[in-house]
PyMOL commands that place a pseudoatom at each C-alpha (Angstrom):
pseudoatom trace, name=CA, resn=UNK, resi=1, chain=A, elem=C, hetatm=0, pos=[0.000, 0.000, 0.000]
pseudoatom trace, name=CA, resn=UNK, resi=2, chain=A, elem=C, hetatm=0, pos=[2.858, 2.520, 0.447]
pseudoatom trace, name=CA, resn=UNK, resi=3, chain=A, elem=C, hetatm=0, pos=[4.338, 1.540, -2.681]
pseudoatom trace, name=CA, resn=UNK, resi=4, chain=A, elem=C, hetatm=0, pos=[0.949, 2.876, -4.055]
pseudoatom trace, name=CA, resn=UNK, resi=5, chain=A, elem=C, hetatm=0, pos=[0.947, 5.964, -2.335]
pseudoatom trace, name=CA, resn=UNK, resi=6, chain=A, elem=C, hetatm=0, pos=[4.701, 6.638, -3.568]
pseudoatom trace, name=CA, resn=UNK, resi=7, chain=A, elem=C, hetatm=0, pos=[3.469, 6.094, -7.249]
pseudoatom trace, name=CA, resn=UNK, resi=8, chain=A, elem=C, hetatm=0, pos=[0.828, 8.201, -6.937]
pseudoatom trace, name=CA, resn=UNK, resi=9, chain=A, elem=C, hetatm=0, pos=[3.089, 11.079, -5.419]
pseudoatom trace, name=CA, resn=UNK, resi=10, chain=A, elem=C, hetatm=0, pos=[5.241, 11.197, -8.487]
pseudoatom trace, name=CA, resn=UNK, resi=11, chain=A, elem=C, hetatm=0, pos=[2.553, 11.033, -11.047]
pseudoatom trace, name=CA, resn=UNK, resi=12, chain=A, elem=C, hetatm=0, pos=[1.524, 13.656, -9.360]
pseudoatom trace, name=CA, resn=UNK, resi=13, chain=A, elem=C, hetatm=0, pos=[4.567, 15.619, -9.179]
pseudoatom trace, name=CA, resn=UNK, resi=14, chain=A, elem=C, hetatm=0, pos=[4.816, 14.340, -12.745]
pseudoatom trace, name=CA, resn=UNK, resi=15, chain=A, elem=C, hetatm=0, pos=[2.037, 16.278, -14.271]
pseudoatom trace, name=CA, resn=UNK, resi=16, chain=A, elem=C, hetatm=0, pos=[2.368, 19.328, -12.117]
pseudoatom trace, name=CA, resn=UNK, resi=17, chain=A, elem=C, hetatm=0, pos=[6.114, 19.203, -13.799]
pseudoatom trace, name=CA, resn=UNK, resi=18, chain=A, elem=C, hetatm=0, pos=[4.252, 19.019, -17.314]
pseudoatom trace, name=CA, resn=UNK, resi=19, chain=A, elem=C, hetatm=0, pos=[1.503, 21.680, -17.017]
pseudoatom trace, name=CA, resn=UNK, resi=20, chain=A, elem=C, hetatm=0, pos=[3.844, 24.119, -15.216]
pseudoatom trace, name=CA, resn=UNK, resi=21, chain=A, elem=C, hetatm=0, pos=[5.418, 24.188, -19.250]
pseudoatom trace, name=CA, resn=UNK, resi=22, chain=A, elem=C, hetatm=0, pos=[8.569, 22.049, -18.436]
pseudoatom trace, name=CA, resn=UNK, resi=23, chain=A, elem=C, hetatm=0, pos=[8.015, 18.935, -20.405]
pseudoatom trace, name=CA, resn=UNK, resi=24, chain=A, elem=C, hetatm=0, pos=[11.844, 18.300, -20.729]
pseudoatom trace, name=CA, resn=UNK, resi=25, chain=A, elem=C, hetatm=0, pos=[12.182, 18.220, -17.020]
pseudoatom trace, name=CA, resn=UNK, resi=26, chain=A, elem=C, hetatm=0, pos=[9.255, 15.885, -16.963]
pseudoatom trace, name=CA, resn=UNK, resi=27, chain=A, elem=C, hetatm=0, pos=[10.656, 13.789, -18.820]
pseudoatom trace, name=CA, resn=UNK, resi=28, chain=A, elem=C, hetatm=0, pos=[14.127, 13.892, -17.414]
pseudoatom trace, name=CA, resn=UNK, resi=29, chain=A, elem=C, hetatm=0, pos=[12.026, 13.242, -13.799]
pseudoatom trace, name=CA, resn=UNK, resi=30, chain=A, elem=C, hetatm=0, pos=[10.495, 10.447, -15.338]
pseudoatom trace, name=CA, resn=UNK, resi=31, chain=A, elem=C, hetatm=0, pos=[13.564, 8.223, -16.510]
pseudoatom trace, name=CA, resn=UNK, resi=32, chain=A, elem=C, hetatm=0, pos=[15.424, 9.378, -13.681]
pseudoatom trace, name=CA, resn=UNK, resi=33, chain=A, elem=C, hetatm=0, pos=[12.903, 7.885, -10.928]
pseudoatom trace, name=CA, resn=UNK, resi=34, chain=A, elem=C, hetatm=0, pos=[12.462, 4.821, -13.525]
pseudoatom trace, name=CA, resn=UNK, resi=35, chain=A, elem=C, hetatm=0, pos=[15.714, 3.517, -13.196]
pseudoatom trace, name=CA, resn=UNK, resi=36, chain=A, elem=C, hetatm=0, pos=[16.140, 4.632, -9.590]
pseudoatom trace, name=CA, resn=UNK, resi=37, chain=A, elem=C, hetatm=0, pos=[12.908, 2.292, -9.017]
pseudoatom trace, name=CA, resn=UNK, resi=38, chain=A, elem=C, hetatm=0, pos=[14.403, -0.830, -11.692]
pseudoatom trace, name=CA, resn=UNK, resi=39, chain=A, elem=C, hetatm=0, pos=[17.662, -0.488, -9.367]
pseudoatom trace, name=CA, resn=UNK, resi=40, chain=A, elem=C, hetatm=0, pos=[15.449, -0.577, -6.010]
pseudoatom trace, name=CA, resn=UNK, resi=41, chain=A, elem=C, hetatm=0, pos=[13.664, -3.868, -7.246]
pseudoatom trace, name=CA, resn=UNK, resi=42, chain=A, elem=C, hetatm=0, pos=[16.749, -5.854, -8.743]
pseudoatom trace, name=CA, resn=UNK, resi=43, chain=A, elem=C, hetatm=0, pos=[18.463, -4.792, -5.324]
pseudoatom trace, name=CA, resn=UNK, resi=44, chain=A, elem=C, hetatm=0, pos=[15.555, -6.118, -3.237]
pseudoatom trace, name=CA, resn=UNK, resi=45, chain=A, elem=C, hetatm=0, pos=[15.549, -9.584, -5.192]
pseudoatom trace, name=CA, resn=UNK, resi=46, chain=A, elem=C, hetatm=0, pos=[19.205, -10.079, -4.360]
pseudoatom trace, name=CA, resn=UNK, resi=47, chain=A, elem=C, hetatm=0, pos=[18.832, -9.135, -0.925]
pseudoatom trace, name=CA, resn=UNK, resi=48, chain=A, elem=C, hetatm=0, pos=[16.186, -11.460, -0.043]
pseudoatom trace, name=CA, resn=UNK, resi=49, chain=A, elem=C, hetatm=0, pos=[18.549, -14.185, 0.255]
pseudoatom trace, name=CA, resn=UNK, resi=50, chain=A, elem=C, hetatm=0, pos=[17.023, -17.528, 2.063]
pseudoatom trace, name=CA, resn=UNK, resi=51, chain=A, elem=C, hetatm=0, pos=[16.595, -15.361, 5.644]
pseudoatom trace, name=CA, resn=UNK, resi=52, chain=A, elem=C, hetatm=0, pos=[19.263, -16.588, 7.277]
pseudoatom trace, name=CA, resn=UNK, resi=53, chain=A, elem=C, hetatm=0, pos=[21.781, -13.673, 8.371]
pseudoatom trace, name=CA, resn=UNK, resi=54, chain=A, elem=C, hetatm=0, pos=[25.305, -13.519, 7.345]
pseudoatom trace, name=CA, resn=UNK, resi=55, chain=A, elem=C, hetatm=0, pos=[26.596, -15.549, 10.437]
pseudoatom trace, name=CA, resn=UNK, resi=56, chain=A, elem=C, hetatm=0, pos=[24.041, -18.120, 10.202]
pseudoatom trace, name=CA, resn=UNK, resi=57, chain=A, elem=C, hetatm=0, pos=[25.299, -18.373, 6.973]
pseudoatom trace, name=CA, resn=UNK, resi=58, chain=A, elem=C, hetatm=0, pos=[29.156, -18.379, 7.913]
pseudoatom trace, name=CA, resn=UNK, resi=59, chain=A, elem=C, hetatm=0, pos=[28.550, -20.688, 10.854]
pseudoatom trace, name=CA, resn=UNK, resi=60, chain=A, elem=C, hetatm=0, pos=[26.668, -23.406, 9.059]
pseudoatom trace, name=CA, resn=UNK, resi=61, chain=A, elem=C, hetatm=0, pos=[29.267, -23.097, 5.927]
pseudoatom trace, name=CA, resn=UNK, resi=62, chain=A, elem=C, hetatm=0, pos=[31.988, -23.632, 8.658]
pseudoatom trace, name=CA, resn=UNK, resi=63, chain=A, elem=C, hetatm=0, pos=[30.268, -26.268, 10.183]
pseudoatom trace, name=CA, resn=UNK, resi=64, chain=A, elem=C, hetatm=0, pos=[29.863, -27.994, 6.618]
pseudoatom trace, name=CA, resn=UNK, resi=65, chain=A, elem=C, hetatm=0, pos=[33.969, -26.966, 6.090]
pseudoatom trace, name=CA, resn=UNK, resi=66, chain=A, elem=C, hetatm=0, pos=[35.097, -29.554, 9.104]
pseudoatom trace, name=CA, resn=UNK, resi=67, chain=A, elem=C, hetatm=0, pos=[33.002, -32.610, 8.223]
pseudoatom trace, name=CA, resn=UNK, resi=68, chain=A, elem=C, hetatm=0, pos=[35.365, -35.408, 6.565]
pseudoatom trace, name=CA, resn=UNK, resi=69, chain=A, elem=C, hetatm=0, pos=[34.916, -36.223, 3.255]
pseudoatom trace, name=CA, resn=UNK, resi=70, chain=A, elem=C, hetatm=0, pos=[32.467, -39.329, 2.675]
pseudoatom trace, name=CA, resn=UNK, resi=71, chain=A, elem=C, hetatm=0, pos=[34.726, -42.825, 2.295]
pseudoatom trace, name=CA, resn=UNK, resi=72, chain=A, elem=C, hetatm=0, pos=[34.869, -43.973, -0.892]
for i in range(1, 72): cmd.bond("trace and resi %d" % i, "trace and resi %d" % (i + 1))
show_as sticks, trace
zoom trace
């Protein structure tokens, strides 16, 4: 829901941009806060990681490190 509420904000801010007679800065705003929001998302998707924090994730790797190797 505040995702919404930030989208709607810069619409807004969008079109008051546009009929105030700047259409180039519109513009500009628009591509600008595109990419800014592509970067947020792609960022967020390799953040989520599996939820384990990062010394969960060293601990359990180190515990993994000191087991033998199966015979074979």
């Amino acid at each position: 829901m505040r995702n919404l509420v930030w989208v709607i904000l810069f619409i807004a801010a969008l079109m008051a941009t546009w009929w105030a007679g700047l259409p180039v800065l519109a513009i500009l705003l628009a591509v600008l806060c595109g990419l800014a929001g592509l970067l947020y998302f792609i960022a967020g998707a390799a953040r989520a990681g599996d939820g384990r924090t990062e010394q969960e994730r060293e601990g359990h790797e180190r515990f993994l490190r000191d087991i033998p190797p199966p015979p074979g």
